[in-house]
N, C-alpha and C positions, 0 to 999 in steps of 0.2 A: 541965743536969739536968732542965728541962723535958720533955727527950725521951726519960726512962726511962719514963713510962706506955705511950708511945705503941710501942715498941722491944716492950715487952710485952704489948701488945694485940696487937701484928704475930706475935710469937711464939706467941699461943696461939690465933690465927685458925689460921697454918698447922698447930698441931699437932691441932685441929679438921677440917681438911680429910684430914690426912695417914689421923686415926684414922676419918672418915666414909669415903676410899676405899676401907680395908682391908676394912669390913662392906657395901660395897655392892659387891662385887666380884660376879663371877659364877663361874662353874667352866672347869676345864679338859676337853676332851673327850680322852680316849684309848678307842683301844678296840686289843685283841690282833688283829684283823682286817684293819687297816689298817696302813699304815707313815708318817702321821701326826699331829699333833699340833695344837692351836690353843685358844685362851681364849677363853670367851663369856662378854661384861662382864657380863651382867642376867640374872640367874635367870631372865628370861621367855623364852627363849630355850630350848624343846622340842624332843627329839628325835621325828622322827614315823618314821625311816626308818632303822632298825640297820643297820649294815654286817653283814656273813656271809662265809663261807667261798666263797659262789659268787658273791655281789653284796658289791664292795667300797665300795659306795657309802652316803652320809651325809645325809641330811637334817633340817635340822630348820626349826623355824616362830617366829617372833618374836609370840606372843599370839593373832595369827590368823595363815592363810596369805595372805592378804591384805595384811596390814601388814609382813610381811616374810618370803620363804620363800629357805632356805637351801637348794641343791643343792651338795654337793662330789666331781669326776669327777677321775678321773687320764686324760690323754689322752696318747698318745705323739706326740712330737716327730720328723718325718722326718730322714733324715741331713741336715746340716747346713742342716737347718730353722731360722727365726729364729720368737722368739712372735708377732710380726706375721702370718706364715701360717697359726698354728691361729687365731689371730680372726680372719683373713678366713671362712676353713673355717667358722665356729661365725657369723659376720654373713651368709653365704649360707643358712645355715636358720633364721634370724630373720626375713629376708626377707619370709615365709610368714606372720607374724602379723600377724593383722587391724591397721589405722592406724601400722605399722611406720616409726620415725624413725628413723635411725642419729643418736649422737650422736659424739661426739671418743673417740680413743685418747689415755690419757695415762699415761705411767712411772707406775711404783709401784714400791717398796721398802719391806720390811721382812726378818722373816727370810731371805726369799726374794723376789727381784727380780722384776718382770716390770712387766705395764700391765691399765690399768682399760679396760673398753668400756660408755659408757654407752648408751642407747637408749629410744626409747620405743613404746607400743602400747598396744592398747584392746582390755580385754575383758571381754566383757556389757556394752556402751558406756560403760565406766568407764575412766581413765584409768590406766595401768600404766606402770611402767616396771621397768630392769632394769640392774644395774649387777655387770657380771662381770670377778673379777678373774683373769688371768692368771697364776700364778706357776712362771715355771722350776724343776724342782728338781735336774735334769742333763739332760746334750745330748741327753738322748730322752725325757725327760719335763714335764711341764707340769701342773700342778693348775689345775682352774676351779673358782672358787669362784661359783656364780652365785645373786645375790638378786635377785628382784622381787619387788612388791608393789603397792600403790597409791601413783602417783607421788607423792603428797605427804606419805604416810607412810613411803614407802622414805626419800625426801629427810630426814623428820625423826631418821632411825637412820642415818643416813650416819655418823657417828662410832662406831658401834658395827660398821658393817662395815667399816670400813677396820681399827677396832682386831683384829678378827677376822683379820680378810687380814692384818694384820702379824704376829700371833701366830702365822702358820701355819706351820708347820715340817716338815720328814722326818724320822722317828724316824733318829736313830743306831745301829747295830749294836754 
């Protein structure tokens, strides 16, 4: 019987936790322009770059563009292309920026499968980096999700862009 307090305490920590997730949650983006969808955990998380009827593209910024800037591109996928060759495609125009590191390619899954390319570079002799994710969404298409920032502030929101990248989906018809 000793351990009904303790059973209790355990129970109203998580229910604590469960009710703190719910209210710190952030929003979902959809927009009619696009075909689709993804969660951004922290209200700090601005859009700076509406999608449109001519430009299907999505930007937004994590408090500055510095601490984290968000680009999302639909790129096509050659016939029986694998994601491995639109990263190489997309690390030949990286190339080009100033103190430019390649880092490792590594799987990722979530809604949508593919892989991460992380990287680093310098600019205005500040430290950058940039962590883009790939995701298949059929045999001809590929979403990049690409964030940089300041290397040590990107690194500290790394769990907010993978949770991004995993939420990211294709609208259904």
């Amino acid at each position: 019987m000793r351990f009904q307090p303790i059973k209790s305490l355990i129970a109203f920590a998580v229910t604590l936790l469960a009710v703190g997730s719910v209210f710190s949650q952030g929003e979902s983006f959809a927009s009619p322009e696009v075909d689709y969808v993804f969660e951004l955990p922290d209200d700090r998380w601005k859009m700076t770059v509406k999608p449109s009827a001519t430009t299907p593209n999505v930007e937004f910024v994590f408090v500055d563009r510095t601490d984290g800037h968000l680009e999302v591109r639909r790129l096509s996928l050659p016939p029986k292309g694998i994601v491995s060759d639109v990263i190489r495609d997309e690390e030949q125009k990286l190339q080009f920026l100033p103190g430019y590191v390649a880092g490792r390619e590594e799987p990722f899954g979530g809604f949508l499968s593919g892989a991460i390319f992380n990287f680093e570079f310098v600019r205005a002799g500040k430290p950058m980096s940039g962590r883009f994710y790939f995701l298949k969404a059929s045999d001809d298409t590929v979403y990049v999700l690409r964030f940089t920032g300041f290397r040590d502030k990107l690194r500290s929101i790394r769990h907010q862009t993978d949770s991004i990248a995993r939420t990211f989906n294709v609208k259904r018809s």
